[in-house]
C-alpha positions, 0 to 999 in steps of 0.5 A: 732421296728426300725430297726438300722442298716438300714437307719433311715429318716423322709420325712415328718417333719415340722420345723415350727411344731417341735418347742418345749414347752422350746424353745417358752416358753425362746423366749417368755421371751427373746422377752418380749411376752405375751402368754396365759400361765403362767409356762411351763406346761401351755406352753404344754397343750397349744401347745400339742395335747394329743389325738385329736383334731376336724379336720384339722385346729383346729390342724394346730391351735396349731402351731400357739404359736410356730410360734408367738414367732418367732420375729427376724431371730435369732429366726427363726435359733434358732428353724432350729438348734434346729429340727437338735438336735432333728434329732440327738436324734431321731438317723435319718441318714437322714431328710427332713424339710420342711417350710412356710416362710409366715406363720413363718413371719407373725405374727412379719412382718418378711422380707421372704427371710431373715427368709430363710437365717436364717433357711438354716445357722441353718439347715446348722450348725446343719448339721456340729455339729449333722452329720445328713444330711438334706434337705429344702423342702419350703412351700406354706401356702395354706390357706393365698391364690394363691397371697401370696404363690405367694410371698412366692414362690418368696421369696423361689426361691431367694433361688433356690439351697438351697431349694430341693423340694416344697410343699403345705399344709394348708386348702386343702378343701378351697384352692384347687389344680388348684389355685397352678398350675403356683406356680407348674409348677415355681418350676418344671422349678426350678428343684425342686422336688414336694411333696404335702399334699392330701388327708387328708382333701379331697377325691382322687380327691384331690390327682389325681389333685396334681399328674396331676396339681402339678407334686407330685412324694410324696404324704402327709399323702394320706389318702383318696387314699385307697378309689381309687383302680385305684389310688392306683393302678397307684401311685404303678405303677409310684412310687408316694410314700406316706409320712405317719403319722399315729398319726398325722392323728389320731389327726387331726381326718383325722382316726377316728380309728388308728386301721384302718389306710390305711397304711398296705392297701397301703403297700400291694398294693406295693405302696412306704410307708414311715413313718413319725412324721409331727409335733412331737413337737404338736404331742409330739411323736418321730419316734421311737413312730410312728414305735412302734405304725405301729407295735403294733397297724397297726401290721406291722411285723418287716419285713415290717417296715425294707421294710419301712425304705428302702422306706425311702431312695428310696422315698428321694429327693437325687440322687442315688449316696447320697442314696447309702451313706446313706447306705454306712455310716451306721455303725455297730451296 
């Protein structure tokens, strides 16, 4: 149900959840890492989500394998050129990854501001080899606490103009928004853009307070916005987009129902929708299955996911004159 001659993005696309089953499994053997599987299928059951799951963190819970294999900053290159490969086979135009430093360093104790060099050169070189533009958005892993994304926003900021936006993500319940207020307001007087997950493990509130505290111009998954009709209303108003996931929402058990998804609700409050995979390799969905499943099962019309697409290229964080490339690029089918 994708439309091909029109841009094609994903805003919302983990590096660190799109590690796929081959990829830990020749890295566990490579680094000589035991793991609680024994063939490649096992790899798959283990890190694969094949209907859903309990809620938010016994999802998060299945990126864990792939990030253990990650034992050296070849490793971390490794999988960022790996998720430009995967970019290049989904057929995007465009692509934003996004990343925690801390939690992909922290099982083999890797140094932070090397792991992101390791993942800007393989994103980079991916960028030559697949002609798919990219863009960083780095991570603040909420659930390890305000002082380590302290850290780990230092360790981002060495980066500064390579990294496009910032983002927080993780135990949304646990760690709400008013711990990250300094962290925001560093990034904001980095020039980054901000982007943050609410409302998917929260109600509205939690949503408010990433526009209100965070400075969010994006909203992840936003789930929880269709129960505020101010909220909706003012994120219309103000162009506060939402990156939606609705199979990533289904298995974190975010909707217990795909079939009532928010997401036709938004549209049609003419909020700027964009569709997004999250993690597809845990998923184990691409994007074309995302606008498939918008179509058959949230009955968007074909005419509505071309409004998505486009969404696409207006929510990126890209100036006008990329976003008007992206279109000017696009070749006839």
């Amino acid at each position: 149900m994708i439309d091909y001659s029109l841009p094609l993005v994903d805003l919302h696309r983990h590096l660190d959840g799109n590690i796929k089953p081959q990829t830990i499994w020749q890295l566990a053997q490579k680094h000589s890492l035991k793991l609680p599987a024994n063939t490649l299928q096992d790899i798959e059951q283990l890190t694969q989500i094949h209907d859903k799951t309990s809620d938010l963190m016994a999802f998060l819970e299945k990126l864990d394998v792939g990030v253990s294999v990650l034992a050296d900053y070849d490793a971390c290159y490794t999988v960022a050129y790996e998720n430009m490969r995967d970019a290049q086979q989904s057929r995007l135009d465009y692509v934003e990854l996004r990343f925690s430093p801390y939690y992909m360093a922290k099982s083999h104790n890797l140094d932070m501001v090397q792991l992101i060099a390791a993942i800007i050169d393989g994103v980079r070189a991916g960028e030559k080899e697949f002609g798919v533009k990219a863009n960083l958005i780095g991570i603040l892993s909420r659930t390890f606490g305000a002082e380590t994304c302290m850290d780990e926003l230092n360790a981002l900021l060495q980066h500064k103009d390579d990294i496009t936006a910032l983002d927080l993500a993780g135990d949304e319940l646990g760690y709400p928004a008013e711990l990250f207020v300094n962290h925001f307001q560093l990034a904001r007087d980095a020039n980054w853009q901000i982007t943050v997950h609410a409302g998917e493990a929260d109600g509205p509130q939690s949503i408010w307070n990433a526009i209100y505290k965070l400075g969010a111009t994006r909203i992840g998954h936003a789930v929880a916005a269709s129960e505020d009709e101010k909220l909706m209303q003012y994120m219309a108003q103000n162009n506060i987009a939402i990156e939606s996931c609705p199979t990533s929402n289904y298995q974190t058990a975010t909707v217990k129902d795909l079939r009532k998804h928010p997401m036709p609700i938004f549209l049609k409050h003419d909020i700027i929708v964009t569709l997004a995979t999250d993690d597809p390799a845990v998923s184990n969905i691409d994007i074309a299955h995302e606008y498939n499943l918008a179509h058959t099962t949230l009955g968007l019309s074909p005419s509505v996911l071309q409004q998505v697409q486009r969404n696409g290229v207006a929510a990126a964080f890209l100036s006008d004159i990329d976003k008007q490339a992206i279109f000017d690029n696009k070749k006839p089918l």
